[in-house]
C-alpha positions in Angstrom: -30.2 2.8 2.0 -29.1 5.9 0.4 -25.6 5.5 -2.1 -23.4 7.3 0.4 -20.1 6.8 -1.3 -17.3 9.1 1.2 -19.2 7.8 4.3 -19.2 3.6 2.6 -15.7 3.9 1.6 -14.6 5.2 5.3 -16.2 2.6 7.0 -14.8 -0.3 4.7 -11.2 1.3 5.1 -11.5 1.1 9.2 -12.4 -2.1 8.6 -9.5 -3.0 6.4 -7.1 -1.3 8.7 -8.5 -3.0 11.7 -8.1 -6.4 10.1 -4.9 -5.9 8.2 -2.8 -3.5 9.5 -0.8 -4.6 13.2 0.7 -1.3 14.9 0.8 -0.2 11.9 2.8 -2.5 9.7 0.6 -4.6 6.9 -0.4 -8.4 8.3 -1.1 -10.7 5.9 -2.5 -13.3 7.9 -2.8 -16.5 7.9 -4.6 -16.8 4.2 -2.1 -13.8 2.7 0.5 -15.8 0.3 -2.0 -18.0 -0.7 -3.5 -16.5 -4.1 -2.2 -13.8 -6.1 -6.2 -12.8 -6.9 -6.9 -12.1 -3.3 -3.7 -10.6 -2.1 -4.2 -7.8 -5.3 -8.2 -7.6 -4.8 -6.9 -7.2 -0.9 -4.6 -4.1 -1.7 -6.7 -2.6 -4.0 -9.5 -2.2 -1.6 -7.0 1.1 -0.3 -4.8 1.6 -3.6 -8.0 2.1 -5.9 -10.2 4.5 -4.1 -6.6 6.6 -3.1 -6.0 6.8 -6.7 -9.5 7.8 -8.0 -11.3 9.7 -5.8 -9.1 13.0 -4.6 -10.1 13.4 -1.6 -9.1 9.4 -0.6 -5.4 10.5 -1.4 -2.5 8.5 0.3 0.4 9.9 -1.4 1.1 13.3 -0.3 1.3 13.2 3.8 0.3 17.0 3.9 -3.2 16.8 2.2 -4.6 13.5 3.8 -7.8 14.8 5.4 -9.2 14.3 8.7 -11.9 11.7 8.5 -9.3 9.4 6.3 -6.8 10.0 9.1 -9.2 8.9 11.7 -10.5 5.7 9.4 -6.7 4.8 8.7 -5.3 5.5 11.9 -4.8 1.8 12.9 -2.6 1.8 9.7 -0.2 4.8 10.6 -0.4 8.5 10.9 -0.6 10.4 7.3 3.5 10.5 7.4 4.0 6.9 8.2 0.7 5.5 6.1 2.3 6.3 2.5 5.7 4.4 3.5 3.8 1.3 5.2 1.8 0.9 1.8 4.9 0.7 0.1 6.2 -1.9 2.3 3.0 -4.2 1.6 3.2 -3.2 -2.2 6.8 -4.8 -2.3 5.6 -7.3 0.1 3.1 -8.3 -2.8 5.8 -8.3 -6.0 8.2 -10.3 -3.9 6.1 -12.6 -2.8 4.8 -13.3 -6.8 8.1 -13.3 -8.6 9.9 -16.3 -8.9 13.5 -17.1 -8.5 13.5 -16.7 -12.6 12.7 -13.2 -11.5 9.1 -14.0 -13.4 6.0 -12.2 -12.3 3.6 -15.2 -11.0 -0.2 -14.8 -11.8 -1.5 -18.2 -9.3 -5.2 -18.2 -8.3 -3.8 -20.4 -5.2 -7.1 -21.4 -2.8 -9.5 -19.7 -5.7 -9.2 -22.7 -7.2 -10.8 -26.0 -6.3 -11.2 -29.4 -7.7 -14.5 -30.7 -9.2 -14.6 -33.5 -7.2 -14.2 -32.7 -3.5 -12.2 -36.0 -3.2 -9.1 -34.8 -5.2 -6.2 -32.7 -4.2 -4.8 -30.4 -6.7 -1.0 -30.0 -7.0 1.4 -27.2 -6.5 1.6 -26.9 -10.0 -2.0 -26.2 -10.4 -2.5 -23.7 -7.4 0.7 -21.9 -9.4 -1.4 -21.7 -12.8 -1.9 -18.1 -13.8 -6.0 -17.2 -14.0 -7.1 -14.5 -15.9 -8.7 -12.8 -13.0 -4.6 -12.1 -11.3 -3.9 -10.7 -14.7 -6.7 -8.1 -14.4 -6.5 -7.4 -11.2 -2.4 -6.9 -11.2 -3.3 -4.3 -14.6 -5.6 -2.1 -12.1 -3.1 -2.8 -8.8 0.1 -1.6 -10.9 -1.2 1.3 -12.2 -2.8 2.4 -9.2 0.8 1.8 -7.8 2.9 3.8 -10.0 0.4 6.8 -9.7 0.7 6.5 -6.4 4.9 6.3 -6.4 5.0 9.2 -8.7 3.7 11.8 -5.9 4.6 10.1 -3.2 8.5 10.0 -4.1 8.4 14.0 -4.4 7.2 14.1 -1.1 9.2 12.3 1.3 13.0 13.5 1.5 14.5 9.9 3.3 17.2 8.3 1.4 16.3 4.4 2.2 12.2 4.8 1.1 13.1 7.0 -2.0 15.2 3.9 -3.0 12.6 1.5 -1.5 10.2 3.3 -4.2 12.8 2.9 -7.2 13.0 -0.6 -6.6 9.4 -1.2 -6.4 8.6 1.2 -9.4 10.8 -1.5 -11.6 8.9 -4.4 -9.6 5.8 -3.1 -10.8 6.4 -1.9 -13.8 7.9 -5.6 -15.0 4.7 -7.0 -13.3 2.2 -4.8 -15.2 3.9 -5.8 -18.5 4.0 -9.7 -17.6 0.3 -9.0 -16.8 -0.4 -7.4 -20.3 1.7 -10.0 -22.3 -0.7 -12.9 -20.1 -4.1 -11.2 -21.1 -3.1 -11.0 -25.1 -2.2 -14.7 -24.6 -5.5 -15.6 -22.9 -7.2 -14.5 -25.4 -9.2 -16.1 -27.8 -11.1 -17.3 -30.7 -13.1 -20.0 -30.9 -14.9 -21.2 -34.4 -17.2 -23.8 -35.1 -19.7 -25.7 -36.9 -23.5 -24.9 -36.9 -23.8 -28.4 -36.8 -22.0 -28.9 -33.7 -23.4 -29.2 -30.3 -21.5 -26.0 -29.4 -23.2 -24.8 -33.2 -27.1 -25.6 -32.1 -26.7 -24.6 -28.7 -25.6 -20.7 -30.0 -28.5 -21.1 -32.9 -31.0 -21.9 -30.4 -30.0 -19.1 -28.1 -30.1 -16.4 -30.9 -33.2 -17.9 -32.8 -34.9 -18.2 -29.7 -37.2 -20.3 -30.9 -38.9 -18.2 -34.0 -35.7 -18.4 -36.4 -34.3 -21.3 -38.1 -31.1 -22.5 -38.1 -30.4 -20.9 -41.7 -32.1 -17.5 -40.7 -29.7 -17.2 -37.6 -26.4 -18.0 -39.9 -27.3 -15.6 -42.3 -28.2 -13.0 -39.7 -24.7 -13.7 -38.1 -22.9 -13.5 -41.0 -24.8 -10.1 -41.9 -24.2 -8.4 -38.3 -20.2 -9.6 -38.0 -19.2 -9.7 -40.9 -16.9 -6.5 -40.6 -16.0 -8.1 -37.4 -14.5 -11.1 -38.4 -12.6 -9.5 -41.6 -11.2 -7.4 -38.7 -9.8 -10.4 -36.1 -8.9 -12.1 -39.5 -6.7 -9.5 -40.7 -5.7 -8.2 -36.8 -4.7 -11.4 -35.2 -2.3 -14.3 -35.1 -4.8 -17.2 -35.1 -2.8 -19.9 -36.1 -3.3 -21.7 -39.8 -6.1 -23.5 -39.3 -8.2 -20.9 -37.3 -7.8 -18.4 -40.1 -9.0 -20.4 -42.6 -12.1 -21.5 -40.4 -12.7 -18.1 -39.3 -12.3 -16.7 -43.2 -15.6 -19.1 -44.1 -18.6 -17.8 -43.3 -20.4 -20.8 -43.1 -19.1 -21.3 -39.6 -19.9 -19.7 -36.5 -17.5 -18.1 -33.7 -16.9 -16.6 -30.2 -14.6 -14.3 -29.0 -13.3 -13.1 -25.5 -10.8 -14.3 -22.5 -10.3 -17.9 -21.9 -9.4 -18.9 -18.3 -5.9 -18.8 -18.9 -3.0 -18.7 -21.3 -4.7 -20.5 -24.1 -3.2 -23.9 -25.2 -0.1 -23.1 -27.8 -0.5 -19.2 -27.6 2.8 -18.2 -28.9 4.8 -16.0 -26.8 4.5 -12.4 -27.5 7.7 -10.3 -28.7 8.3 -7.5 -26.5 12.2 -5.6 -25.3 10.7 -5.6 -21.7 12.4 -7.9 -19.3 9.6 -9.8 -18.1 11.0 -13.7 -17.7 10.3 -16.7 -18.9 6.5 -16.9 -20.4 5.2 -19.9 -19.2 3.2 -22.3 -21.9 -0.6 -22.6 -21.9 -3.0 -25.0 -21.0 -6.6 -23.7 -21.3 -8.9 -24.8 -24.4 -9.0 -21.8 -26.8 -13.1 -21.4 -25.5 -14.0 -18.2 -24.4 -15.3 -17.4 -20.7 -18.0 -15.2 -20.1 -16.7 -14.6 -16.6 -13.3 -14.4 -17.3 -14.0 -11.8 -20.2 -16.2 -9.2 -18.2 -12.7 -9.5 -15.7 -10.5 -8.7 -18.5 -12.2 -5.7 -20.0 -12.7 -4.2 -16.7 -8.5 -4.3 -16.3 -7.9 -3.0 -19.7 -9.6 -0.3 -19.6 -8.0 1.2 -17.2 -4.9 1.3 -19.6 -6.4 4.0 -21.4 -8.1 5.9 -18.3 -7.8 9.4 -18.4 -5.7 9.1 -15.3 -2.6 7.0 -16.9 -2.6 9.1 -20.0 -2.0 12.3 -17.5 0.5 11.0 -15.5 1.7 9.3 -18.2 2.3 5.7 -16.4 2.9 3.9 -19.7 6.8 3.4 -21.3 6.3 3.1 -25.2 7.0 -0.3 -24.7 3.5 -0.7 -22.6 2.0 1.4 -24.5 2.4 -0.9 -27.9 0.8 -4.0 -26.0 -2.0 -1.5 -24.7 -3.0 -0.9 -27.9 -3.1 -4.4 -29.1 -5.5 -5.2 -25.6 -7.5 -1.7 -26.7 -8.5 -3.8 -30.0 -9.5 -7.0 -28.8 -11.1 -5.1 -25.8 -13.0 -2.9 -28.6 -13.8 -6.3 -30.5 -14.9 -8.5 -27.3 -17.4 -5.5 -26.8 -19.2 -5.2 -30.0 -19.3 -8.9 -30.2 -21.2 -9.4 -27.1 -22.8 -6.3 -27.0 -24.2 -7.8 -31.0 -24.9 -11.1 -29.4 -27.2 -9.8 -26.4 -29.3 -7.5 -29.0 -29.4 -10.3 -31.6 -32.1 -10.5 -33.9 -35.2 -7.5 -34.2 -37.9 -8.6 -31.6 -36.6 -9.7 -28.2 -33.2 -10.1 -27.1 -31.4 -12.9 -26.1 -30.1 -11.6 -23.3 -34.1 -10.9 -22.3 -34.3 -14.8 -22.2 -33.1 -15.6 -18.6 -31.5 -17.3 -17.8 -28.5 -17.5 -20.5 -27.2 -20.9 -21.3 -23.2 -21.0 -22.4 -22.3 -22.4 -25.6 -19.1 -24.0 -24.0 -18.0 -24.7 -20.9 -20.8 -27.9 -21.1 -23.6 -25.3 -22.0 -24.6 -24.2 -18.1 -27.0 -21.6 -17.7 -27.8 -19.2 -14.8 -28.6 -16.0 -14.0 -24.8 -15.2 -13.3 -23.8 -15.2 -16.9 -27.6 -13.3 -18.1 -25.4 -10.5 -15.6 -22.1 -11.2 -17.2 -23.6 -10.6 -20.9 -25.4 -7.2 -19.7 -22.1 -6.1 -18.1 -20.6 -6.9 -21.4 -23.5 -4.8 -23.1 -23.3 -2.0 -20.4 -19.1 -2.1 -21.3 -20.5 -1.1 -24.7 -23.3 1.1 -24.2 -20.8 3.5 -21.7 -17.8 2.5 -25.0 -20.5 4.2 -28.0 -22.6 6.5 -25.5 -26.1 4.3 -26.1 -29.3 5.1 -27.5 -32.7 5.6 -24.5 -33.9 2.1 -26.0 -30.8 0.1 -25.5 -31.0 2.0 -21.8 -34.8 1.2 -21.1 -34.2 -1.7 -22.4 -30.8 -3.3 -20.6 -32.5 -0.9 -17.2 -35.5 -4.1 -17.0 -33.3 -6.7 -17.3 -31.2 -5.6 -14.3 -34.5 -5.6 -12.7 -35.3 -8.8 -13.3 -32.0 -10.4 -12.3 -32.4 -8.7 -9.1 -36.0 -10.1 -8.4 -34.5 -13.5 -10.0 -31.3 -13.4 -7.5 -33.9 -13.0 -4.7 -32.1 -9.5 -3.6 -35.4 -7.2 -4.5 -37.3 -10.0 -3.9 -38.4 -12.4 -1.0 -36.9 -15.4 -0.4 -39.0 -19.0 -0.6 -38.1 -22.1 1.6 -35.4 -23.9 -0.1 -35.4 -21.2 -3.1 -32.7 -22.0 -5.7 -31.6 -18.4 -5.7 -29.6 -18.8 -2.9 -27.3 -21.2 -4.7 -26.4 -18.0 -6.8 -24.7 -16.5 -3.8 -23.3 -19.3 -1.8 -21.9 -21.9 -2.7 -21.7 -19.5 -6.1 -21.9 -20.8 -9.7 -18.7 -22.9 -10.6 -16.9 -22.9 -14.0 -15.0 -26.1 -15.0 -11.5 -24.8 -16.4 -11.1 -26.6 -19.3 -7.7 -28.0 -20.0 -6.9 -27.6 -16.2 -6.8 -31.6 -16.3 -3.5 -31.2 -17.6 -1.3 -30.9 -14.4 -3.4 -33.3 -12.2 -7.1 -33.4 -11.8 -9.6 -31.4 -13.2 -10.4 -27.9 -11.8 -13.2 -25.5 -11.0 -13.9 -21.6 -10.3 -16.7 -20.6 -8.2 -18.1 -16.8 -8.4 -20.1 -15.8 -5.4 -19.9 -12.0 -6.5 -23.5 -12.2 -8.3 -24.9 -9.4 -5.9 -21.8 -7.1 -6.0 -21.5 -7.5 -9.7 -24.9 -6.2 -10.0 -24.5 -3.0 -7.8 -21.4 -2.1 -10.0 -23.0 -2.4 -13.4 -26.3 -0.9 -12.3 -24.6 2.0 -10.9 -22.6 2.0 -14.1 -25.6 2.4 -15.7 -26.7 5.3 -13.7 -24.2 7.2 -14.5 -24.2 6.7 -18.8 -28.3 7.2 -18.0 -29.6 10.6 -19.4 -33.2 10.3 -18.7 -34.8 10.6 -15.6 -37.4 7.4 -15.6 -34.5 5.3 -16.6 -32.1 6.8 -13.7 -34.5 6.4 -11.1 -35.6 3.5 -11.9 -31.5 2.3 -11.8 -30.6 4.3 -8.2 -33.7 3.2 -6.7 -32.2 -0.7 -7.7 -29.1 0.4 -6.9 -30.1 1.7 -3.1 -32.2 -1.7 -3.0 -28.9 -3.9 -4.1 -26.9 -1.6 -1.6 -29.1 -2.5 1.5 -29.0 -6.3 0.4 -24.9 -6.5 0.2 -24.8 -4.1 3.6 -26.2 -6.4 5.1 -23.9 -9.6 4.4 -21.1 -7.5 5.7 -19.2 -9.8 9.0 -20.8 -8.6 12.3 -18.1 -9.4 15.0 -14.2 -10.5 15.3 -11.3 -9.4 12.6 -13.0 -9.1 9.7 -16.0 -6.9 11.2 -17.5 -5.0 8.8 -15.9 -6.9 5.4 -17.6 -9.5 3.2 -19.2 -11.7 3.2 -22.0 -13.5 5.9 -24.3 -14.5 3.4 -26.1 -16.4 6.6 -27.5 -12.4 7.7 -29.9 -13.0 4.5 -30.2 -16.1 3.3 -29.7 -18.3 6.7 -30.4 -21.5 4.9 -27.1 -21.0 2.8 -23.9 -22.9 2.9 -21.0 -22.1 4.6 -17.5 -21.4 3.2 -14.3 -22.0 4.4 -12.4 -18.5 3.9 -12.9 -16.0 6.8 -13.8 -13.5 4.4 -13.8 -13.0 0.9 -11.6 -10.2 -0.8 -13.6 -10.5 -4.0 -16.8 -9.0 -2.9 -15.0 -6.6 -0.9 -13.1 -5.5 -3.7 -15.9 -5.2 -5.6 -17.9 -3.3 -3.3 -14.9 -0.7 -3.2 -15.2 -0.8 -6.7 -18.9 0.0 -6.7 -18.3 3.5 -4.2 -15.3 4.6 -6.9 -18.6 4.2 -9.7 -20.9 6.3 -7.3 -18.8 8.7 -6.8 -18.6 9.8 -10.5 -22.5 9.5 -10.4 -22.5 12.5 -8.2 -20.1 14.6 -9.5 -21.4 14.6 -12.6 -23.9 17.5 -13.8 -27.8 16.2 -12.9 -29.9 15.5 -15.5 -31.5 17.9 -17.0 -35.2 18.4 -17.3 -36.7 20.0 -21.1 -40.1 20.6 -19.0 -38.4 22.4 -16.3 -36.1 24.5 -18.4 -39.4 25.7 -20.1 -40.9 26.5 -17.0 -37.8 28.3 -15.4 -37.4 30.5 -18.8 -41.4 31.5 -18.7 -40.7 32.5 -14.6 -37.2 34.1 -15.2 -39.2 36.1 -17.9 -42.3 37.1 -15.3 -39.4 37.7 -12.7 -37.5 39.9 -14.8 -40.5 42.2 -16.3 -41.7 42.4 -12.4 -38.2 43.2 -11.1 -37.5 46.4 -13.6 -41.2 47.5 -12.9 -40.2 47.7 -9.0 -36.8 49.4 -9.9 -38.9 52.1 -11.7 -40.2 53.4 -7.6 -38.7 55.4 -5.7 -35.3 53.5 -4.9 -35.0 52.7 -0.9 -31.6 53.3 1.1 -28.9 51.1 -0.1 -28.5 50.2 4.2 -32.3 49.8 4.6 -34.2 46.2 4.6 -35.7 46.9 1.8 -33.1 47.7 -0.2 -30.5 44.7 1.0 -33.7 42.5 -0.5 -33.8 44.2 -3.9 -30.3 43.5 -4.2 -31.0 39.8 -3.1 -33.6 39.7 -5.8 -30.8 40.6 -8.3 -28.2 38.5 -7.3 -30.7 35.5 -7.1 -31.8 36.3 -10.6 -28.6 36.5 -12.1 -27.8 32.7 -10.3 -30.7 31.8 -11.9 -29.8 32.7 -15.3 -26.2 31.0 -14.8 -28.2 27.9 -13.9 -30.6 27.8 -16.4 -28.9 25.2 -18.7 -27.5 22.9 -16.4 -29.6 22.8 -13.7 -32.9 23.9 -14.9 -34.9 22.8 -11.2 -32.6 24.7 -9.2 -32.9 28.3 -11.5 -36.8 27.3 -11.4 -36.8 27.0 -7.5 -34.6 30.2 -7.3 -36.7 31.9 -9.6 -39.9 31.3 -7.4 -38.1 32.5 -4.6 -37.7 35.9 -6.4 -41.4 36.1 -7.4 -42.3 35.6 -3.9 -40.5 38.3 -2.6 -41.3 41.0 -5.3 -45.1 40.3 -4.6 -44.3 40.8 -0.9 -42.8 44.5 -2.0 -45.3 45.1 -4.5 -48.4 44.1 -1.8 -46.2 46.3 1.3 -46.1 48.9 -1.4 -50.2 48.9 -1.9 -50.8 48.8 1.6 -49.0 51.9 2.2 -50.9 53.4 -0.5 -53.9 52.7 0.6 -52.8 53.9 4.2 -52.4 57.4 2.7 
């Protein structure tokens, strides 16, 4: 199906306002309360596009347009909508602060235990995840965008103070929510020799280098690199003085959570008490593609403008900006590594931690890595081709271009998911898991990413045909009947030998999906790409066009009122479009050009005829 990103996002918000609004006023439901990641992901599916995309805009009751009006109506009229968003918005901060007045960051039911058996405690469901802290960054700024305009637009008394106090909810949230992502954040060093050691030497060598060729080949390609998180970060003794030799090995990126004795970070914000962390110092592939896709909408065009940074924000920004900047190159480094073939070519990618897994969902979560760092550095056509065919391939792999086989592993990709152990989770009670389910959604954002950094036309069709393809697939998991009609996600509709799950709909795909019609939207606003062949070709006709044009002007000039000449004057006005054209859209002068040709050989042949009449 065709990428239609207005008439996609309309029909997800009807469906969000049928499920969650009641006469208007927000319903959380039975499953709202119960993890900070869903109830944000939840929101967001209405705060993000109404903060991207103008014409999706919330906050000013005047310019709400007609087809959002009739998609939101079950949420409010445009001068009742704004104020009921704010009411769930506060609903949200409330509900995660603590009586310490501390933001809380809990993954709640997105959390399980590995063994089915055990029961996790209160404690656990409470831990902060790496995924809340993300998603509150994007939520909060969406938020205080969205307070800035609304607040000069409504006059009442009660909601301009209802607004005040949920500026400073969210304002104190988004800085907990920074502060949590530079603690979660982490290095992890180690010895070739290791299991951890082989397992990375193996996955770079793959197979043709040695052990010694791959160290000194790491050491060569990070070398600046590690200098840089040497001389930029508080490691703590003994990781700086591993990290200085360069006889060992590391990783870098977001662990699950606040990593285990991550020292509290200094800031005059009133933020609470900063809770102590658990998780092993290992970085997450997962969790790190979730962090850098929060931080970078710290630096977004749209919160410079507007400006929804304090200095004090703006400090702890930076710091995320260079371990964002670092986490990319890093990744983006290991996926290219070596001359020949890339590891990330070699699917599926095993994990050097987390008990070395391997599956197609972390091949994706290394190429969206790669893609955060082609779009970061503006990539070469090879890195493009290149990164283009292994999106491919992970489609065909995750059976969603391809057809499905009787009791084809694939479908394990997609439900139950791919689970994560969270190391040092075994400290509050048993040990605990994270499934991601997302593997088709997470595709249709970074290939649609893609698409839009593509400039060459092989490469971009080849990414919006997969796109379209990965579109139809995810369409059609969408619920068919009761509340949640027309959310995610029935993955029975295409794989109807998969298992079931016990949520009635998951706000993580449906987030993500949103996400994915925000990304489309900038593919089509952008200029198309331009063609060198076409350009020729429109110059050599807007020459013909031209010479042919001044040789009719030198007849007898008809009446300015007469057919003939209304259609010279067409002629010139086409021609002069065509011109304007030329350098952007090269097909369009080249089709207009034609045009013009056509109708100067229909004068030029009327002329002969008459001629020859007389």
């Amino acid at each position: 199906m065709q990428i239609k990103p207005r008439q996609q996002l309309l029909d997800i918000w009807q469906a969000i306002a049928r499920h969650s609004f009641t006469s208007g006023a927000w319903d959380w439901g039975e499953w709202g309360g119960r993890s900070s990641v869903a109830d944000a992901e939840r929101l967001l599916c209405l705060m993000y596009p109404a903060t991207e995309i103008p014409a999706f805009r919330l906050d000013d009751p005047n310019t709400v347009q007609d087809d959002v009006q009739k998609a939101l109506k079950r949420a409010g009229g445009p001068m009742e909508l704004p104020g009921n968003l704010v009411t769930a918005l506060a609903e949200f901060m409330d509900q995660y602060t603590d009586d310490n007045e501390t933001p809380t960051f809990g993954g709640g039911y997105y959390f399980a235990p590995e063994q089915s058996k055990d029961e996790l405690t209160k404690e656990q469901r409470e831990l902060g995840v790496v995924d809340s802290f993300s998603m509150s960054v994007t939520l909060c700024l969406a938020t205080l965008g969205f307070l800035k305009v609304y607040e000069t637009k409504t006059q009442r008394a009660d909601v301009k103070r209802r607004i005040q106090e949920l500026r400073t909810a969210t304002s104190t949230r988004l800085t907990a929510a920074m502060v949590s992502l530079l603690r979660s954040f982490a290095v992890n060093v180690f010895d070739t020799d290791s299991a951890q050691g082989r397992t990375l030497c193996r996955l770079l060598g793959q197979g043709r280098l040695s052990e010694r060729v791959v160290l000194q080949q790491f050491q060569e390609r990070f070398k600046a690199l590690r200098a840089t998180i040497s001389e930029s970060f508080v490691l703590g003794v003994e990781v700086e003085e591993r990290l200085r030799d360069e006889s060992q090995l590391f990783e870098c990126g977001w662990a699950w959570s606040l990593v285990q004795d991550a020292p509290e970070v200094q800031t005059t914000e009133r933020i609470g008490v900063q809770p102590e962390g658990i998780a092993h110092a290992s970085p997450y592939l997962y969790f790190t593609v979730v962090a850098l896709d929060g931080i970078q909408d710290l630096f977004s065009d749209r919160t410079l403008t507007l400006g929804l940074l304090n200095s004090e924000q703006q400090k702890l920004a930076e710091a995320l900006r260079l371990r964002w900047e670092i986490t990319q190159q890093f990744w983006s480094g290991i996926a290219r590594f070596g001359d020949d073939t890339w590891p990330l070519e070699d699917i599926p990618w095993r994990t050097t931690g987390q008990r070395r897994l391997e599956s197609e969902y972390f091949s994706l979560s290394v190429a969206a890595l790669l893609v955060h760092d082609l779009v970061r550095r503006r990539a070469t056509d090879d890195d493009l081709t290149r990164t283009v065919g292994v999106m491919e391939r992970l489609a065909e792999r995750g059976r969603i271009t391809s057809r499905v086989t009787r009791d084809d592993g694939a479908v394990l990709l997609h439900s139950p998911g791919v689970t994560l152990p969270l190391q040092g989770s075994d400290a509050k009670g048993p040990p605990m898991q994270w499934t991601m389910t997302d593997f088709s959604a997470q595709l249709l954002k970074r290939t649609i990413q893609l698409c839009v950094l593509s400039r060459n036309i092989v490469s971009h069709d080849r990414l919006l045909r997969l796109a379209e393809q990965t579109l139809d697939h995810l369409w059609a998991r969408r619920i068919g009947n009761g509340e949640s009609a027309g959310l995610w996600d029935n993955v029975h509709a295409v794989y109807p030998g998969s298992q079931a799950t016990e949520a009635p709909l998951s706000w993580s795909i449906t987030e993500r999906v949103t996400e994915c019609m925000v990304a489309a939207r900038q593919l089509y606003t952008q200029p198309p790409i331009r063609s060198a062949e076409l350009a020729t070709l429109a110059r050599a006709l807007l020459s013909e066009s031209t010479h042919l044009l001044g040789k009719e002007q030198m007849e007898p000039a008809p009446p300015a009122n007469s057919e003939e000449g209304a259609g010279l004057h067409g002629i010139e006005a086409n021609l002069r479009r065509a011109r304007q054209l030329l350098d952007e859209q090269p097909g369009t002068a080249y089709a207009l050009t034609l045009g013009v040709l056509v109708e100067l050989d229909a004068l030029a042949r009327a002329r002969n005829a008459a001629f020859q009449e007389v």
